[in-house]
N, C-alpha and C positions, 0 to 999 in steps of 0.2 A: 504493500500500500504506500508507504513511504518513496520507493522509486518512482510510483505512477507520479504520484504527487508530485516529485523532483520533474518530471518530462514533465506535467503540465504547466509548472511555474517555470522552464525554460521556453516550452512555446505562447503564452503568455508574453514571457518578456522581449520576445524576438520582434516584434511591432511592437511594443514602444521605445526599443532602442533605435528602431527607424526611424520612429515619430523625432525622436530626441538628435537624430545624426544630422551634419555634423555638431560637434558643441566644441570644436578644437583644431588647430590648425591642420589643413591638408598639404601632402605632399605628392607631388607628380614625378615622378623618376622617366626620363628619357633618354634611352640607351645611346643616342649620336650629338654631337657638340653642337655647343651654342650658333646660329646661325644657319644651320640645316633646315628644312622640311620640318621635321616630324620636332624640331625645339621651336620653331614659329608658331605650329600647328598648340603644343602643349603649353604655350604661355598667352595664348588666346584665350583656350578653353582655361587655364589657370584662373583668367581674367573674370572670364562670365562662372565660373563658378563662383568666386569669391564676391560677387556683386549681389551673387543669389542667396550666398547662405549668409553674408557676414563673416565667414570664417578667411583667416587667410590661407591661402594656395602657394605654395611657394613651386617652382620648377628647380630637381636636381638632375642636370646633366651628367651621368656615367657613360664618359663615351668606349669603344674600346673595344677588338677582338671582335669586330661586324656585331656589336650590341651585346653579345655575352654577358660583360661585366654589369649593365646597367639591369637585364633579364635576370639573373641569379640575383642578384639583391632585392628585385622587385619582389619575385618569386618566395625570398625568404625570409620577410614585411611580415605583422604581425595583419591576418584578414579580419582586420576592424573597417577596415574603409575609408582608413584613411591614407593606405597610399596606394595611386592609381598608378598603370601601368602605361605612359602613350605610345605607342611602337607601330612598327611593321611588318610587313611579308618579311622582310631579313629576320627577325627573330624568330618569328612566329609560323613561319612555312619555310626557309630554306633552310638556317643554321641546321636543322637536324639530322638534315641529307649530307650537308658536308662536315661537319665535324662528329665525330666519330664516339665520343665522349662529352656530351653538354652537360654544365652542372645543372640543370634546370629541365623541365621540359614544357615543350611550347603548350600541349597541352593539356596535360594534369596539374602542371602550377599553378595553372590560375582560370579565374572565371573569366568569362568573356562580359561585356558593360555592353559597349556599343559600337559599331564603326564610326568613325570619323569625317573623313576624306578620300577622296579616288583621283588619281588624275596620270598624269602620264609624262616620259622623260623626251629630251632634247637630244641628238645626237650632234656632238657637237664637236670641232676638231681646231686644231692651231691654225692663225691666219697662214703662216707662210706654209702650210700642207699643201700641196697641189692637188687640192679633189676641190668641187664644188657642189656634189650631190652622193648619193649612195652607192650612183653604180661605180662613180673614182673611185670613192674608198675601196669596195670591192674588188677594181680594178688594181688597183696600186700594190693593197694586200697579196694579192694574188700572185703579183711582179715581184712583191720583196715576202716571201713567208717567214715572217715570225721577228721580223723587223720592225712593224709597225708595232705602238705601244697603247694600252689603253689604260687609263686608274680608275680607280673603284674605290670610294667611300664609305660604302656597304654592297649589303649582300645585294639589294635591288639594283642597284647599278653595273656589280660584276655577274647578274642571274641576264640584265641584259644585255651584255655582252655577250656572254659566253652563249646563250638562244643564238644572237645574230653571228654568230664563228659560225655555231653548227646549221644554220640554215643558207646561209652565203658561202661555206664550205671555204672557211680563209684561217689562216693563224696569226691571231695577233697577239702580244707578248702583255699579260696581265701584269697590274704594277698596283699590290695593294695599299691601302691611307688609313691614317684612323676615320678621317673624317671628310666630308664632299666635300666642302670649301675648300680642304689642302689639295684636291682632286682639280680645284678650276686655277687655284694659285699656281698649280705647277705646269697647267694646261696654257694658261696665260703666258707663262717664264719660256715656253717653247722645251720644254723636259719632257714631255710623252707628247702624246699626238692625238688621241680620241679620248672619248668619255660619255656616256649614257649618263645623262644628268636630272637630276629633277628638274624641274620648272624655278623653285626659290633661287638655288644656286647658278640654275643655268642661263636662264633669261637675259639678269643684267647685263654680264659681259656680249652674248651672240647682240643684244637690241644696240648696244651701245659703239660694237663695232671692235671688241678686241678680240672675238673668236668667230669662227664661221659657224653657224647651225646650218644642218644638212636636212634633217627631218625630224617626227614626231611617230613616239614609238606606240601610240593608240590604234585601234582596228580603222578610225575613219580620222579624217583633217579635226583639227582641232581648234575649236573656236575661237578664235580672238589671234589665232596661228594658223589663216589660212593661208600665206604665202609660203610655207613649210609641208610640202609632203608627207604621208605614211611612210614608213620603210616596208611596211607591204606593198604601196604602189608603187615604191621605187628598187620590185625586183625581186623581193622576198614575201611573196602572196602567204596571207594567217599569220605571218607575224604582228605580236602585240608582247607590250611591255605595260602594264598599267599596275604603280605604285598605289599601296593605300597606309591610311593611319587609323587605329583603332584604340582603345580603352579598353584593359583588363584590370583586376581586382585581385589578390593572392587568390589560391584556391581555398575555398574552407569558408571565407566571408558569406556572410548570413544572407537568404535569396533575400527580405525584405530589404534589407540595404542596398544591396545590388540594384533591386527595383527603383530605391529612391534615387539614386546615383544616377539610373540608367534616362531617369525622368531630368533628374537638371543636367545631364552632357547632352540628349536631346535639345533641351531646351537650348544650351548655350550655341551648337552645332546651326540651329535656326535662329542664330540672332543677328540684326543684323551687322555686326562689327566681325563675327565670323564669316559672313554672307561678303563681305567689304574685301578680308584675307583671301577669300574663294578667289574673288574677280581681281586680284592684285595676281596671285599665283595658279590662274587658271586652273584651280583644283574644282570638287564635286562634291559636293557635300553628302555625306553619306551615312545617316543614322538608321539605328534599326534595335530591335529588341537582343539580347542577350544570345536567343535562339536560333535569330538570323545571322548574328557574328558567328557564332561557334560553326554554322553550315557552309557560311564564305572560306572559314577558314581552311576548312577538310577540304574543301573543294582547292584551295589553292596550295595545299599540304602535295594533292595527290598530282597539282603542275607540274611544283618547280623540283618535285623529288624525279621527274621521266625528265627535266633541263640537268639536274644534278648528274643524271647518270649519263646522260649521253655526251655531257659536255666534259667528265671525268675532274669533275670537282671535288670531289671527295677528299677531304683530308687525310691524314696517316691517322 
């Protein structure tokens, strides 16, 4: 009698520590450095939560090892709810095809909140390159195998590469970073030669004129980037690259929290100052319930694991 007793004063109390969440500062852990995507994308949504609950939100940048380090800390947060996960396909569907050993896992560590963001990368190469569209590059590659250089500041960016080697049938010489921004610094410097870029990082430099964009790695033209081709239409029919950002929670966190969580990243995801980041970075806003995250996920688990394997990513 005494145990029932105990589970019904635990389920009891699991709605009103909803009711009562937040009541204390929240933390956002984002596995990639300040200035990327997915740290623009987490101090937005930092923003509009903090406006909605009162509580503060702080963003911690763990960058490091294609998100690892920031994933295993997330992962091993006490699941009260107060620290959220913002991340991407790199943690959450590719690290586990290539490395071999993850302290974490993408998914029994954690609860899934909501999507975020969708959108898609730049390919983008050094002015003094001699290509001016995809089928150069692929020409040039092909003339120099394993000459040409590309970097990669995560896994999205080296998953897009390595699709476009094995669809275009070229070798180009991979050149890992901690982080994209050291990916366009060094791209800038004339030190590698390509790079699949997000949109945040990639845009300035191609709009402003210190690098060439070639195309856009989405299935169709990309809005506000209609001068910029698909790299399907230019040679590689079905190719797509399309980056996303989501909110997880540790595993274990109570579903009615989850729920209220799921209710204000909703909210902040549709407001308009996020709405504002959308149309600055060409992103898509992309919210959904807990059970639509975890079914995107699997579904993009079971891509980039047939890109892992035929691109021989795999780590030791």
């Amino acid at each position: 009698m005494r145990f029932i007793s105990l589970l019904v004063g635990i389920a009891l109390a699991l709605p009103a520590a909803a009711q009562d969440y937040p009541n204390k500062p929240i933390r956002i852990i984002a596995p990639f450095g300040p200035g990327t995507a997915t740290d623009t994308v987490a101090r937005v949504i930092a923003s509009e939560l903090s406006s909605r609950t009162g509580q503060s939100v702080v963003v911690d940048n763990k960058p490091g090892a294609e998100g690892q380090i920031g994933a295993q800390m997330a992962a091993a947060a006490a699941p009260d709810g107060y620290t959220i996960f913002v991340t991407t396909q790199t943690t959450q569907a590719i690290n586990q095809h290539v490395y071999k050993n993850l302290s974490y896992d993408p998914v029994k560590s954690f609860a899934p909140v909501s999507g975020l963001s969708r959108g898609a990368q730049i390919v983008m190469v050094r002015n003094d390159l001699p290509v001016k569209s995809v089928a150069d590059l692929i020409a040039l590659a092909r003339a120099q195998p394993g000459k040409l250089t590309f970097g990669s500041g995560n896994g999205s960016a080296r998953g897009a590469a390595e699709l476009f080697k094995i669809m275009a049938k070229v070798d180009l010489l991979g050149v890992p970073y901690k982080t994209q921004p050291q990916v366009i610094a060094d791209l800038l410097g004339d030190r590698i030669d390509v790079t699949f870029s997000d949109f945040t990082t990639g845009l300035p430099p191609v709009r402003d004129g210190r690098a060439r964009g070639l195309a856009v790695t989405s299935p169709q033209r990309y809005p506000g980037l209609d001068q910029f081709p698909t790299v399907a239409e230019s040679g590689l029919p079905g190719y797509a690259s399309q980056p996303w950002n989501a909110a997880y929670v540790p595993a274990g966190t109570p579903r009615p929290i989850i729920d209220k969580l799921n209710r204000l990243i909703r909210e902040a995801v549709l407001s308009e100052t996020y709405g504002n980041l959308m149309h600055t970075t060409l992103g898509v806003v992309f919210p959904g319930s807990p059970e639509e995250l975890a079914a995107f996920q699997e579904s993009e688990i079971r891509k980039w694991g047939e890109v892992v394997t035929l691109a021989g990513m795999k780590e030791p």
